[in-house]
MARZAZA-673383 format. One record per residue: x, y, z of N, C-alpha, C, O in turn. Coordinates in steps of 0.2 Angstrom, whole numbers, padded with zeros to 4 digits, always signed. Example, Ala and Ser with C-alpha at 12.3 -4.5 7.8 and 13.67 -1.06 7.14 Angstrom:
+0066-0028+0039+0062-0022+0039+0066-0016+0039+0071-0017+0042+0064-0011+0035+0068-0005+0036+0064+0000+0039+0067+0006+0040
END
This chain:
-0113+0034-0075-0113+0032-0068-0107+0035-0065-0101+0035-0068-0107+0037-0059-0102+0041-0053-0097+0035-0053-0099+0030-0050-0091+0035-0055-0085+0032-0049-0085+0031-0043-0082+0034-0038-0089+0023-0042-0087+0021-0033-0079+0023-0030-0074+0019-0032-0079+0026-0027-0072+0027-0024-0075+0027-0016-0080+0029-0013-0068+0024-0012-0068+0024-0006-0069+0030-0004-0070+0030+0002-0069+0034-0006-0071+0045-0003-0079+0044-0002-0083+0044+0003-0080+0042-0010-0089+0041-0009-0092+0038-0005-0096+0041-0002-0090+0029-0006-0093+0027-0002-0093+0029+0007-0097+0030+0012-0088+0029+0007-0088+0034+0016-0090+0040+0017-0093+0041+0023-0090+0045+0012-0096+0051+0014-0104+0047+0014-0108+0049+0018-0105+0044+0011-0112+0041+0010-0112+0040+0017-0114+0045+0020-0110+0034+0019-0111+0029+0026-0109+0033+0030-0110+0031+0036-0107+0039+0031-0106+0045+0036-0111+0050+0036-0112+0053+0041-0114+0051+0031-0120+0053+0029-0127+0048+0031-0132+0051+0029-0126+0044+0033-0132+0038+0034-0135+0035+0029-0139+0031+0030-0134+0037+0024-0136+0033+0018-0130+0027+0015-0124+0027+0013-0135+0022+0017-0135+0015+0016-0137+0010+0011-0143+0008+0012-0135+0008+0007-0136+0002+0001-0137-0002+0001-0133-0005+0004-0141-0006-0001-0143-0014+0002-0138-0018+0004-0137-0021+0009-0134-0018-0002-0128-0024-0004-0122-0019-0006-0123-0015-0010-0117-0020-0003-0110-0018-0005-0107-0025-0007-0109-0030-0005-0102-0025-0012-0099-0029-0015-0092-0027-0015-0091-0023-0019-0088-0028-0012-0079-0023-0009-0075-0031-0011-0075-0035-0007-0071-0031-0017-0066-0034-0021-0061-0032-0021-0061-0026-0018-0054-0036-0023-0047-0032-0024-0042-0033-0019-0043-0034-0013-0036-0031-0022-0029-0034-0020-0028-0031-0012-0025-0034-0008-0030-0024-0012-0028-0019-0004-0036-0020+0001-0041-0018+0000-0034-0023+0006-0038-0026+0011-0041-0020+0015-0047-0019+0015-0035-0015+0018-0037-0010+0021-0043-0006+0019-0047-0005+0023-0044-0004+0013-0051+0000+0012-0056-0005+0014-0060-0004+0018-0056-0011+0011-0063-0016+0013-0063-0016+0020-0069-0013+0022-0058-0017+0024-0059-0019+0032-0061-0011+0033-0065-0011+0038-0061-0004+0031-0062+0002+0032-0068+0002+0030-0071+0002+0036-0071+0002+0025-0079+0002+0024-0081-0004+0030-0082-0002+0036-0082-0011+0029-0085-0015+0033-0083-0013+0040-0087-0016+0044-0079-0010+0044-0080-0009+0051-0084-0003+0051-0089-0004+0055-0083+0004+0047-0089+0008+0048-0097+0006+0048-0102+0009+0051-0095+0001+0045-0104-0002+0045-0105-0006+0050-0111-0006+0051-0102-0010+0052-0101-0014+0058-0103-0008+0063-0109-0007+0064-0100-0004+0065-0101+0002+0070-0105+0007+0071-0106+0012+0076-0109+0006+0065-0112+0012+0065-0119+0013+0061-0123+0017+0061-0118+0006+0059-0126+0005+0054-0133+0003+0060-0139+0003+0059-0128+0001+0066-0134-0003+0070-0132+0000+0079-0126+0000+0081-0135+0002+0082-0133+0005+0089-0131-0004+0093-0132-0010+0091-0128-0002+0099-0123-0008+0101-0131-0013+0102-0132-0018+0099-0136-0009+0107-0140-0014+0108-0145-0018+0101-0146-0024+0102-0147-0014+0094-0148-0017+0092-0144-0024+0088-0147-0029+0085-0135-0023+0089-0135-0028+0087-0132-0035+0088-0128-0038+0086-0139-0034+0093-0139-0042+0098-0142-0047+0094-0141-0053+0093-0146-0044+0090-0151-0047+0088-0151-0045+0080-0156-0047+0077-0148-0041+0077-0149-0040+0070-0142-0040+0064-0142-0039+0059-0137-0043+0069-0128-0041+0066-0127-0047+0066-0129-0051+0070-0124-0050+0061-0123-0055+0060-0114-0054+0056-0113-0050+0052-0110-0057+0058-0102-0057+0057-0101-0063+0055-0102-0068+0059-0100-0065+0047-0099-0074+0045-0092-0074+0041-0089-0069+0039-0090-0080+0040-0083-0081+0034-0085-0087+0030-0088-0091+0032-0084-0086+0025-0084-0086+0017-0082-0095+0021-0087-0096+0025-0078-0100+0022-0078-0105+0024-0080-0109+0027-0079-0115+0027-0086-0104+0034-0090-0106+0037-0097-0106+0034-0100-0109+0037-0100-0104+0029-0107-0101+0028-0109-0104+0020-0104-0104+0017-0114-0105+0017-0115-0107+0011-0120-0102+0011-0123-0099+0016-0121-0099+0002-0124-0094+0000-0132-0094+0004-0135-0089+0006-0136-0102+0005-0143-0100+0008-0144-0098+0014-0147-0093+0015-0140-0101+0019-0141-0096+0024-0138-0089+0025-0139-0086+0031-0133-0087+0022-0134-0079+0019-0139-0077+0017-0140-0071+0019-0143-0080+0013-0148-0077+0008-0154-0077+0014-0158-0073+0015-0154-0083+0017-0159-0084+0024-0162-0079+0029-0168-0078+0030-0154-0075+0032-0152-0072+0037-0153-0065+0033-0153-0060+0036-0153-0065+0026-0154-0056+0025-0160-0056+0023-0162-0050+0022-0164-0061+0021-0172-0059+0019-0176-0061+0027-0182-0063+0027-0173-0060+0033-0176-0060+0037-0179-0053+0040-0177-0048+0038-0185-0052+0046-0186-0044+0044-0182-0044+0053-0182-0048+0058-0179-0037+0053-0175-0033+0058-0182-0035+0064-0188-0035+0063-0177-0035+0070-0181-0036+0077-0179-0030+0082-0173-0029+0085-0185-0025+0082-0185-0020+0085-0179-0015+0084-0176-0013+0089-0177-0014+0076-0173-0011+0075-0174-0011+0065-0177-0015+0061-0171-0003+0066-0172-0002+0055-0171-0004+0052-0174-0004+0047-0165-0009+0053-0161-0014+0047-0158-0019+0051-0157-0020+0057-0157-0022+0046-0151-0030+0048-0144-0029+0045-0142-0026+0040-0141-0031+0047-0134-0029+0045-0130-0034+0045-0130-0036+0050-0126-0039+0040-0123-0046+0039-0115-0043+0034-0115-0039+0029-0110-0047+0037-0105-0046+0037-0101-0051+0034-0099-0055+0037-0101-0051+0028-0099-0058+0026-0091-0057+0025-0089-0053+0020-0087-0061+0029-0078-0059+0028-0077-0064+0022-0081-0068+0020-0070-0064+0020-0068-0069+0015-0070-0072+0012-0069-0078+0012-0075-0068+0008-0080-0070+0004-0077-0076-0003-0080-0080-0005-0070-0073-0003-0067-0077-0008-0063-0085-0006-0058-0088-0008-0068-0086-0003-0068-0094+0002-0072-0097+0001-0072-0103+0002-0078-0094-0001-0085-0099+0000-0087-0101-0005-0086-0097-0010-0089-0109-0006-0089-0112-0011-0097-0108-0017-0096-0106-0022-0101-0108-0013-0104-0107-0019-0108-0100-0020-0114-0099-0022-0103-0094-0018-0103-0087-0018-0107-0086-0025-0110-0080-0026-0107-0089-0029-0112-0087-0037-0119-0088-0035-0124-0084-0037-0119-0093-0030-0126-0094-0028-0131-0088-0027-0137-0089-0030-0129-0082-0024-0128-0076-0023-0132-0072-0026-0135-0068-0023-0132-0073-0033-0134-0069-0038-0142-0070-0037-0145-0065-0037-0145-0074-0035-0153-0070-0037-0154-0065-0031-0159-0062-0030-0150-0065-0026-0151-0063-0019-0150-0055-0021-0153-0050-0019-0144-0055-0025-0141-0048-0027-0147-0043-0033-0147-0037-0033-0150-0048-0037-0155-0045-0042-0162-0044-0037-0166-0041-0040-0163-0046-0032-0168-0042-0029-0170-0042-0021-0175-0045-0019-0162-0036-0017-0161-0038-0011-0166-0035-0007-0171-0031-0008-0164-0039+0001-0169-0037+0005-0169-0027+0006-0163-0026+0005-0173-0022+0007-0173-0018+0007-0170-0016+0016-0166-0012+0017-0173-0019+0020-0170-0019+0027-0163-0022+0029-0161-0024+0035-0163-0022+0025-0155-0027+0025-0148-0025+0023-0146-0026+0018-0145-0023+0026-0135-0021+0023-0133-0028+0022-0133-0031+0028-0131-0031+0017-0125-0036+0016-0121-0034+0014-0122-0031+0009-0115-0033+0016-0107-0034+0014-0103-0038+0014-0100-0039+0019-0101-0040+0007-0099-0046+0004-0090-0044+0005-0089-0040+0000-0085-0046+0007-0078-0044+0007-0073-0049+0004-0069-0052+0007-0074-0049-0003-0070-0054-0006-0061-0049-0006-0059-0045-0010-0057-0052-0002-0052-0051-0003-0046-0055-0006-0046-0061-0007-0040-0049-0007-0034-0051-0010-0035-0052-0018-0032-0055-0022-0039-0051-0019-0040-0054-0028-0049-0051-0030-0054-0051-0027-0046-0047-0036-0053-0047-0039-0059-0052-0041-0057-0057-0044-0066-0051-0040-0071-0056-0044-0068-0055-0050-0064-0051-0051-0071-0061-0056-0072-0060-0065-0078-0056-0066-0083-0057-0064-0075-0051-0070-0081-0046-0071-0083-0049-0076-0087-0045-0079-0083-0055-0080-0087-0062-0083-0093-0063-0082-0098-0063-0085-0093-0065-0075-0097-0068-0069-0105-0065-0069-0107-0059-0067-0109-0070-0070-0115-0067-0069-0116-0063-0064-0120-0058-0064-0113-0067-0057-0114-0060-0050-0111-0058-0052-0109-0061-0047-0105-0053-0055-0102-0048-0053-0106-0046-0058-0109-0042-0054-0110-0045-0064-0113-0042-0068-0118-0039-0064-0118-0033-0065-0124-0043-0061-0129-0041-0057-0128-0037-0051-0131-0032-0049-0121-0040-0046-0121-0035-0043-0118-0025-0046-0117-0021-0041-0118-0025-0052-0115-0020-0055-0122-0015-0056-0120-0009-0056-0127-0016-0056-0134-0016-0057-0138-0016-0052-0144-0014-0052-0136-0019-0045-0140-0018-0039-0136-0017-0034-0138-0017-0028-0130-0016-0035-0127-0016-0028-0124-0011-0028-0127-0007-0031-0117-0009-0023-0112-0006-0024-0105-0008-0023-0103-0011-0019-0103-0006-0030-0099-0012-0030-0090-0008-0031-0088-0006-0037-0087-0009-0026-0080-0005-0025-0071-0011-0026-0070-0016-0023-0069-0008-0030-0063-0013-0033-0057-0009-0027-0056-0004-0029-0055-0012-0023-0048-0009-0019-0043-0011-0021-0042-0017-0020-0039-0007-0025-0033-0009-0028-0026-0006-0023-0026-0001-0019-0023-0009-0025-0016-0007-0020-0014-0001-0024-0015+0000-0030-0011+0004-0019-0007+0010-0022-0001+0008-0022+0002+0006-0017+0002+0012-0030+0010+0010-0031+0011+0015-0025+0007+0019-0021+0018+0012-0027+0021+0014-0020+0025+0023-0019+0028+0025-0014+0025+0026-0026+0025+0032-0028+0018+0036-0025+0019+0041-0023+0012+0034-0025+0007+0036-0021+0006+0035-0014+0001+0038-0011+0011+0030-0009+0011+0030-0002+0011+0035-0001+0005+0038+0000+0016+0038+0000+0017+0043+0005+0012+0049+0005+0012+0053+0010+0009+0051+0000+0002+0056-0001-0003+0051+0004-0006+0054+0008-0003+0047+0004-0009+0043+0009-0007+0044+0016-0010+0046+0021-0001+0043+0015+0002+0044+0024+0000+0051+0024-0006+0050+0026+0001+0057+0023+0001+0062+0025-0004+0065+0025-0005+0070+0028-0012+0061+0020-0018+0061+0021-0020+0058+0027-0023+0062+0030-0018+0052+0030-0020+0047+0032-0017+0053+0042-0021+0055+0047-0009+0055+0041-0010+0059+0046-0013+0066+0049-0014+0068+0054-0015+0068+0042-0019+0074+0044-0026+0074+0046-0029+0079+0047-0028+0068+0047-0035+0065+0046-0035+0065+0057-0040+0065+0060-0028+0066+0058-0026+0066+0064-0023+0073+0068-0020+0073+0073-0025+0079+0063-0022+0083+0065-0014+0084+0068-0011+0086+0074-0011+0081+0062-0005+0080+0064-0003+0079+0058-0006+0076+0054+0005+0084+0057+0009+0081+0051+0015+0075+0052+0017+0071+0056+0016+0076+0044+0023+0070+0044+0027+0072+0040+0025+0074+0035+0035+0073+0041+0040+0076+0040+0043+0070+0032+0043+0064+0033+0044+0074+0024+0044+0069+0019+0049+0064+0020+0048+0058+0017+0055+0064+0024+0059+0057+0025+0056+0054+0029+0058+0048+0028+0050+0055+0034+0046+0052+0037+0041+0047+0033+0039+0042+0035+0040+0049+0029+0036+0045+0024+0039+0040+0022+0039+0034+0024+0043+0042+0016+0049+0037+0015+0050+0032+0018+0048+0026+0017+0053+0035+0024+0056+0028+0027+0050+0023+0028+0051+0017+0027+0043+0024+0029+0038+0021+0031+0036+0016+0025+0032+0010+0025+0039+0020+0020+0037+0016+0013+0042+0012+0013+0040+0007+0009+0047+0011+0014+0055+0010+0011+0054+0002+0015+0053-0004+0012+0053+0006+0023+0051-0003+0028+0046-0006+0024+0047-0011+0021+0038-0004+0024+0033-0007+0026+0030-0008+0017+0025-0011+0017+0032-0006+0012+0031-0007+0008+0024-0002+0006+0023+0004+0008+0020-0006+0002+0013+0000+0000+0009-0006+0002+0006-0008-0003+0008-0010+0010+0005-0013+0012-0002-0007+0019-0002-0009+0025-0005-0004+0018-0008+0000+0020-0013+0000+0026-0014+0005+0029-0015-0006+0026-0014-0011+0034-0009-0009+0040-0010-0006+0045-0002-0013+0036+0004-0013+0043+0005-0005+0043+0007-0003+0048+0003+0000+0038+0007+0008+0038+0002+0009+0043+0005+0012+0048-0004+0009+0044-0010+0011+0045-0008+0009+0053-0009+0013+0057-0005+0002+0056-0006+0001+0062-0001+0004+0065-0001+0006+0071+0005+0005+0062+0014+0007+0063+0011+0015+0066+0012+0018+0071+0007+0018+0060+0005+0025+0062+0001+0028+0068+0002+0033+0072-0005+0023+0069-0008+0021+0075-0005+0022+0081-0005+0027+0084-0002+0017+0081+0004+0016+0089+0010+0021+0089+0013+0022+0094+0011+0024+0083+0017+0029+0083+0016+0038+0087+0019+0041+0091+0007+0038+0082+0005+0045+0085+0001+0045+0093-0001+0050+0096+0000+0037+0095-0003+0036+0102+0002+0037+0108+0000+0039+0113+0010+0035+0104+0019+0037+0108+0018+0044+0107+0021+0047+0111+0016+0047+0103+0018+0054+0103+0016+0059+0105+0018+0065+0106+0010+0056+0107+0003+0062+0111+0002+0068+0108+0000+0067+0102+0003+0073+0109+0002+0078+0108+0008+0082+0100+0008+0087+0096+0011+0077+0100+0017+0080+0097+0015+0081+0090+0013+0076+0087+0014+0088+0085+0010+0088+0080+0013+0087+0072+0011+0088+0067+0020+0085+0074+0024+0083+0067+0027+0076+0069+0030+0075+0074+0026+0072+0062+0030+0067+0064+0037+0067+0062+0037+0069+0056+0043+0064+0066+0048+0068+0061+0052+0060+0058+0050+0054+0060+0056+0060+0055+0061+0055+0054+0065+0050+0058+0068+0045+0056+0065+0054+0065+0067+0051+0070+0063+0049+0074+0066+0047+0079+0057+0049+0073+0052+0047+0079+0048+0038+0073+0044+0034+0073+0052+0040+0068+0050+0035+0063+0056+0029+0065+0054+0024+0067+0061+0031+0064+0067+0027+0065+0069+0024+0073+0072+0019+0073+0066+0027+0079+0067+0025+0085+0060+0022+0085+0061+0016+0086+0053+0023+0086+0048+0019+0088+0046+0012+0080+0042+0008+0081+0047+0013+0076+0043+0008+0072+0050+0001+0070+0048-0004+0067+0057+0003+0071+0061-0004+0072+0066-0003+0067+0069-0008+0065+0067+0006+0062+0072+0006+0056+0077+0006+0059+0076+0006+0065+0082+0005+0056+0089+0007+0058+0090+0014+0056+0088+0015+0050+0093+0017+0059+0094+0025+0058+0098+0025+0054+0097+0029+0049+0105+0022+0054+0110+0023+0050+0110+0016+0044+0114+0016+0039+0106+0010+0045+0107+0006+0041+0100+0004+0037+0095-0001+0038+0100+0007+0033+0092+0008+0028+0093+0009+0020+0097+0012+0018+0089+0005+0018+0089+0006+0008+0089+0013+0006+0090+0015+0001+0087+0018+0010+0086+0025+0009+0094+0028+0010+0097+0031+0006+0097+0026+0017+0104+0028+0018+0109+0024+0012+0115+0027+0010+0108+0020+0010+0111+0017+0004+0110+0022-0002+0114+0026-0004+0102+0021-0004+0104+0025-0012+0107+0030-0010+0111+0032-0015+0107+0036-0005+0110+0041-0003+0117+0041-0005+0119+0045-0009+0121+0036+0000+0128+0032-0003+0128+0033-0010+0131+0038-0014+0125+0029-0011+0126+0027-0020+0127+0033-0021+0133+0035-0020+0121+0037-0022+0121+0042-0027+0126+0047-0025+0128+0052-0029+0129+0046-0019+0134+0051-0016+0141+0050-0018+0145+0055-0018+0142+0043-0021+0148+0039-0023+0153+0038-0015+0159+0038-0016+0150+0039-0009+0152+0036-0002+0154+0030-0002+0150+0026+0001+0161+0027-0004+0160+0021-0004+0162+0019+0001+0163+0014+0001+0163+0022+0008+0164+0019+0014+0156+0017+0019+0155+0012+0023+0153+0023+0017+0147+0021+0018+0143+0013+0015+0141+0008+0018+0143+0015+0008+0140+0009+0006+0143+0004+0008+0139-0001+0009+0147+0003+0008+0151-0004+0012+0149-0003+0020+0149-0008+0023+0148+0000+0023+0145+0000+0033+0140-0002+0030+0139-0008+0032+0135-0001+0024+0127-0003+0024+0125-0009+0023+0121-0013+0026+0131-0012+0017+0129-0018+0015+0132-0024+0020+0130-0030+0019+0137-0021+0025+0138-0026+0026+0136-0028+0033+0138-0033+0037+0130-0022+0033+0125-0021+0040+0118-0028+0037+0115-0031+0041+0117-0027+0031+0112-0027+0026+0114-0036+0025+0109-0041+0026+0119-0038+0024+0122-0046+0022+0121-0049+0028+0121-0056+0027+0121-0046+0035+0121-0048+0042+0117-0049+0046+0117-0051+0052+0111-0045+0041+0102-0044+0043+0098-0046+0038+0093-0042+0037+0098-0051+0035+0095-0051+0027+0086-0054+0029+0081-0053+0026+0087-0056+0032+0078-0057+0034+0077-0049+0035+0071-0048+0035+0079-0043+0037+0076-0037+0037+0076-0033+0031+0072-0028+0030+0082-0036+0026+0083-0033+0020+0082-0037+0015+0088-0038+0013+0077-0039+0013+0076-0045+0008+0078-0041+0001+0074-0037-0001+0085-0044-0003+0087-0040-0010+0082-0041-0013+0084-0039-0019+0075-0042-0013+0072-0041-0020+0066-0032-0018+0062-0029-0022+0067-0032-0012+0064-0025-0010+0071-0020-0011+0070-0015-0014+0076-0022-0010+0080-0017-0011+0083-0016-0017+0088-0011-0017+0082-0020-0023+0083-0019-0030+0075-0014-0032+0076-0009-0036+0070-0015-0029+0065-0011-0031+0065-0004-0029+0063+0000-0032+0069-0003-0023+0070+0002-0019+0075+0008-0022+0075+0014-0021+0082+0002-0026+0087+0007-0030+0084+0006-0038+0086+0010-0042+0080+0002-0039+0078+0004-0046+0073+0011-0048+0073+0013-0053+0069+0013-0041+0067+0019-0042+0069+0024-0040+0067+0030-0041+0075+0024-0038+0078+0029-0035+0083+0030-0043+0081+0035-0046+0089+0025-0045+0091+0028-0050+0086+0028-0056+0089+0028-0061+0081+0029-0055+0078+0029-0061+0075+0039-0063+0075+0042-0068+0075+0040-0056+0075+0047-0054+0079+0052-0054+0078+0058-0055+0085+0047-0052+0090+0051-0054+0092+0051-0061+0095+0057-0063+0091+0047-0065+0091+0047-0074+0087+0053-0076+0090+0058-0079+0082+0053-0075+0077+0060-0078+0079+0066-0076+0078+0072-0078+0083+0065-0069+0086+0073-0065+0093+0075-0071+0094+0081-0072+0095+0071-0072+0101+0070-0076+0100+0074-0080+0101+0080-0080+0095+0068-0086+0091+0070-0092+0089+0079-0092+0092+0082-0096+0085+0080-0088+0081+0088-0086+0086+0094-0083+0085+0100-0081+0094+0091-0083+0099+0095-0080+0096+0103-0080+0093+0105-0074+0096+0106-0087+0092+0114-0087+0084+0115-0084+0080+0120-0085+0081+0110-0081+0075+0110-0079+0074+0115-0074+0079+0114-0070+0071+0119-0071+0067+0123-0065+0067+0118-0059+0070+0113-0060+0064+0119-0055+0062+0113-0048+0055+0112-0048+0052+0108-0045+0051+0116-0052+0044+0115-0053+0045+0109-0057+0042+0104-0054+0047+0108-0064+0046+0106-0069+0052+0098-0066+0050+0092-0067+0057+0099-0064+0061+0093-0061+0055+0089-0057+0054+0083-0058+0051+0093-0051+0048+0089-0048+0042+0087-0049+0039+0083-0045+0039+0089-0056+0034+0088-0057+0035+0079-0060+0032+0074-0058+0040+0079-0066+0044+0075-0068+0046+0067-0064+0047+0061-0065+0046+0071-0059+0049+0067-0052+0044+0063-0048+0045+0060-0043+0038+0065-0050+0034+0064-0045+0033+0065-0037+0030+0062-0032+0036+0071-0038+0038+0072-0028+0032+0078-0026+0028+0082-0030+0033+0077-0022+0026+0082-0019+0027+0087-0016+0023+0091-0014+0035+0088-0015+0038+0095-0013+0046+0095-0014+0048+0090-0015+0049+0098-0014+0054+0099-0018+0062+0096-0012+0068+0097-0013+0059+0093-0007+0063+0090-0002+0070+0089-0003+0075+0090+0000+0069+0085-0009+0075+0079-0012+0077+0085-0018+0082+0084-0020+0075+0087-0019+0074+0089-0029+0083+0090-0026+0087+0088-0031+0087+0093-0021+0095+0094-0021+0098+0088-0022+0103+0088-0026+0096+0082-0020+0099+0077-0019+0100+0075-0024+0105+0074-0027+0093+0073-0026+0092+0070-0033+0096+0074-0039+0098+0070-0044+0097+0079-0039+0101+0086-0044+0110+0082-0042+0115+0079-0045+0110+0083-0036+0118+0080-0035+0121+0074-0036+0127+0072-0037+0115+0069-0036+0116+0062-0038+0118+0061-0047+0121+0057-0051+0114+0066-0049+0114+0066-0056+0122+0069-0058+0123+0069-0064+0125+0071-0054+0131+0076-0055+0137+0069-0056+0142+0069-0060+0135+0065-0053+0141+0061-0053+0139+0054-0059+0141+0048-0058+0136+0055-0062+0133+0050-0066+0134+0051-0073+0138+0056-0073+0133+0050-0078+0132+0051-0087+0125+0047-0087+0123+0042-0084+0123+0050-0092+0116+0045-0094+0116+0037-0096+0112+0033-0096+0124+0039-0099+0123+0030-0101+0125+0027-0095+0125+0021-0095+0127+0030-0090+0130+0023-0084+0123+0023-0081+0120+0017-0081+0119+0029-0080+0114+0026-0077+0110+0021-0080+0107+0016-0078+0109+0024-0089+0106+0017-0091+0108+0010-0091+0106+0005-0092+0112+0011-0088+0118+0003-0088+0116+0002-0082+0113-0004-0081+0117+0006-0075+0115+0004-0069+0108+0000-0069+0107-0006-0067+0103+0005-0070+0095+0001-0072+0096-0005-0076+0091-0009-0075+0100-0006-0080+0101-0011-0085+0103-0018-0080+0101-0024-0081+0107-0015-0073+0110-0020-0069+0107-0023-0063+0107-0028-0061+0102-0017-0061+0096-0019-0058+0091-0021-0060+0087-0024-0056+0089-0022-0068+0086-0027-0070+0087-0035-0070+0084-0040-0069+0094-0034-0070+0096-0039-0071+0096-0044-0063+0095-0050-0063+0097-0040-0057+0097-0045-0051+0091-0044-0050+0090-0049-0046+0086-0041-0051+0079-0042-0049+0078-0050-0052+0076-0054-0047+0079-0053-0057+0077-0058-0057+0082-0062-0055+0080-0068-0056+0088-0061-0052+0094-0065-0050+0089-0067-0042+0089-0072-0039+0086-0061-0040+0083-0062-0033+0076-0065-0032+0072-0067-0027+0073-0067-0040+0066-0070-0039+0070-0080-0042+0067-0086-0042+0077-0079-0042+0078-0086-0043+0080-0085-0051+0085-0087-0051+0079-0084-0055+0081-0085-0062+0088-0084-0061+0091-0078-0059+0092-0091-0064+0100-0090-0067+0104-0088-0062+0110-0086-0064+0104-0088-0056+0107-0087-0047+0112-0092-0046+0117-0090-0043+0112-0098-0049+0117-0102-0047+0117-0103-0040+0121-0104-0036+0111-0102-0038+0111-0105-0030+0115-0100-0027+0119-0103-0022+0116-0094-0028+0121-0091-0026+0115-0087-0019+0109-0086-0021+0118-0086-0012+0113-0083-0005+0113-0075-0007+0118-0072-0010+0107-0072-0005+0108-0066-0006+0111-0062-0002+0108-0056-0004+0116-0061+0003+0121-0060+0003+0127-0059-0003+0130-0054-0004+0127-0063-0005+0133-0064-0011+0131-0057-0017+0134-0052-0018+0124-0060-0019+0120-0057-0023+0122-0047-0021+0124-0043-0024+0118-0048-0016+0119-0039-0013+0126-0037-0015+0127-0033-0019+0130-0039-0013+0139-0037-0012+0139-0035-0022+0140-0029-0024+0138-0040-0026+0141-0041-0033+0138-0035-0036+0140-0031-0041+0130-0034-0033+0125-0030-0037+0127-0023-0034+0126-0018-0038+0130-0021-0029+0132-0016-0023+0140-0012-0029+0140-0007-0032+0144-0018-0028+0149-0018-0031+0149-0015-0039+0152-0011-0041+0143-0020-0045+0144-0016-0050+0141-0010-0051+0142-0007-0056+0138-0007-0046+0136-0002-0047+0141+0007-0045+0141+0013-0048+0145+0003-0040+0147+0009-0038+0154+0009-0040+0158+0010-0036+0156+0006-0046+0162+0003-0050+0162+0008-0056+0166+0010-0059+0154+0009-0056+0152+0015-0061+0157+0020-0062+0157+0024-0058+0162+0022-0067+0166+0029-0067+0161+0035-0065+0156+0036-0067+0164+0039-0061+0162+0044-0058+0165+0050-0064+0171+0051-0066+0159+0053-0067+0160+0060-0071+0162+0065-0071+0165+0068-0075+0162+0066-0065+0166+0070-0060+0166+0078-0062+0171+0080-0064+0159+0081-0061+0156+0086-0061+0153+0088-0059+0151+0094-0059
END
């Protein structure tokens, strides 16, 4: 059987071929709300659905009249269309299952269990595997964002410059929702403008230009310790925008990259950034020069250190210490590192 993937299901529904039953599970909400609006929009013309669209939530609605409202027949229109949000609210969503082994044929239900997979245990997820179509949205690491961003802007005939990305991942994490809205409103400011650049990121979406986890590991790996001290102590003075457990995550992939750059010293830029997972060879300098001032065992010690506060910042063994404190010591061991100095 074919891999449901969000490509497929949207060429289908853009193709006008429709499924009884969608079943859209899993931790990244933005593909669900993506399918279920295209079908909201487009399965039913505005006037049919006065009378044939139904939009319910999982904490208002019980399985029978779900089941009620979809084995009814469409009024002066091809199909009925029912919208079921927060599917993973309604108490007796198993109920479901004989509706799923043999649904109405004039009917779209789409069922939108978010933030969390069904038990593929479960009799309904089994049944619907066999009559429905059934799509898992998983969050993408955050190593795959910016390929989505630069999807997501070409889809707008417009590019995105690769610090541009970055920074987009750096703020908003691999939340693709807020990237999806930040983008929206960014390329509605920029009209016509067909590149987005790194400045048009840092001025309209709320970064600090000069005071960002991106301008830090830069620091780091540059051994600036003037800089990193402007950052951290922009970063100690702003900590609800720089929360230390996003910026241990942020310097843990970064020195970690710079370890394999290290590692790959004699490598090409093809074969460094294949390694790198970079998608054009933007950084491959930076990352080459960060490696310059390191040895492999400091970097292993560095990762060693940022293991170590990742769990200092989830609460383990902190001694009540603010993170403030925390950022400065973590900041400090790192760039205490002897320098190689080649």
């Amino acid at each position: 059987m074919p891999v449901v993937t969000f490509d497929t299901i949207m060429k289908d529904l853009k193709a006008g071929n429709y499924a009884p039953v969608y079943l859209l599970h899993g931790q990244e909400t933005y593909f669900i709300d993506q399918i279920a609006s295209y079908i909201t929009e487009h399965a039913l013309s505005e006037s049919e659905r006065v009378f044939n669209q139904i939009i319910c939530y999982g904490k208002e609605v019980d399985s029978r009249t779900i089941t009620d409202n979809a084995r009814q027949y469409p009024m002066m229109a091809q199909r009925r269309v029912i919208i079921l949000k927060e599917a993973q609210s309604m108490r007796d969503l198993a109920n479901l299952e004989p509706y799923l082994a043999h649904p109405a044929k004039s009917t779209i239900l789409v069922i939108c269990h978010m933030h969390k997979t069904l038990d593929g245990r479960k009799t309904l997820f089994k049944t619907a595997k066999k009559h429905a179509v059934v799509f898992e949205s998983k969050r993408l690491y955050d190593n795959q964002v910016p390929a989505w961003i630069e999807s997501f802007v070409a889809r707008h005939q417009k590019q995105i410059d690769p610090v541009a990305s970055l920074a987009l991942v750096e703020y908003l994490g691999n939340d693709l929702s807020k990237i999806s809205n930040e983008l929206d409103k960014l390329m509605l400011q920029l009209g016509d403008q067909a590149v987005i650049t790194e400045g048009d990121v840092f001025d309209n979406i709320g970064i600090s230009r000069d005071f960002n986890v991106f301008e830090l590991q830069k620091a780091l790996g540059m051994r600036d310790v003037v800089k990193i001290e402007r950052i951290v102590q922009h970063f100690v003075a702003n900590a609800k925008s720089n929360p230390l457990i996003l910026v241990v995550a942020n310097l843990f992939s970064y020195f970690t990259k710079v370890l394999i750059a290290r590692s790959m010293a004699g490598a090409n830029d093809r074969e460094l950034g294949t390694a790198l997972g970079l998608r054009s060879n933007y950084f491959l300098r930076e990352y080459r020069e960060a490696a310059r001032k390191y040895t492999v065992e400091d970097l292993e010690r560095i990762i060693g250190i940022l293991r170590k506060y990742d769990l200092h910042a989830k609460g383990v063994d902190n001694r009540s210490r603010q993170e403030g404190e925390l950022l400065r010591q973590l900041i400090q061991e790192i760039y205490l590192t002897p320098s190689v100095g080649v």
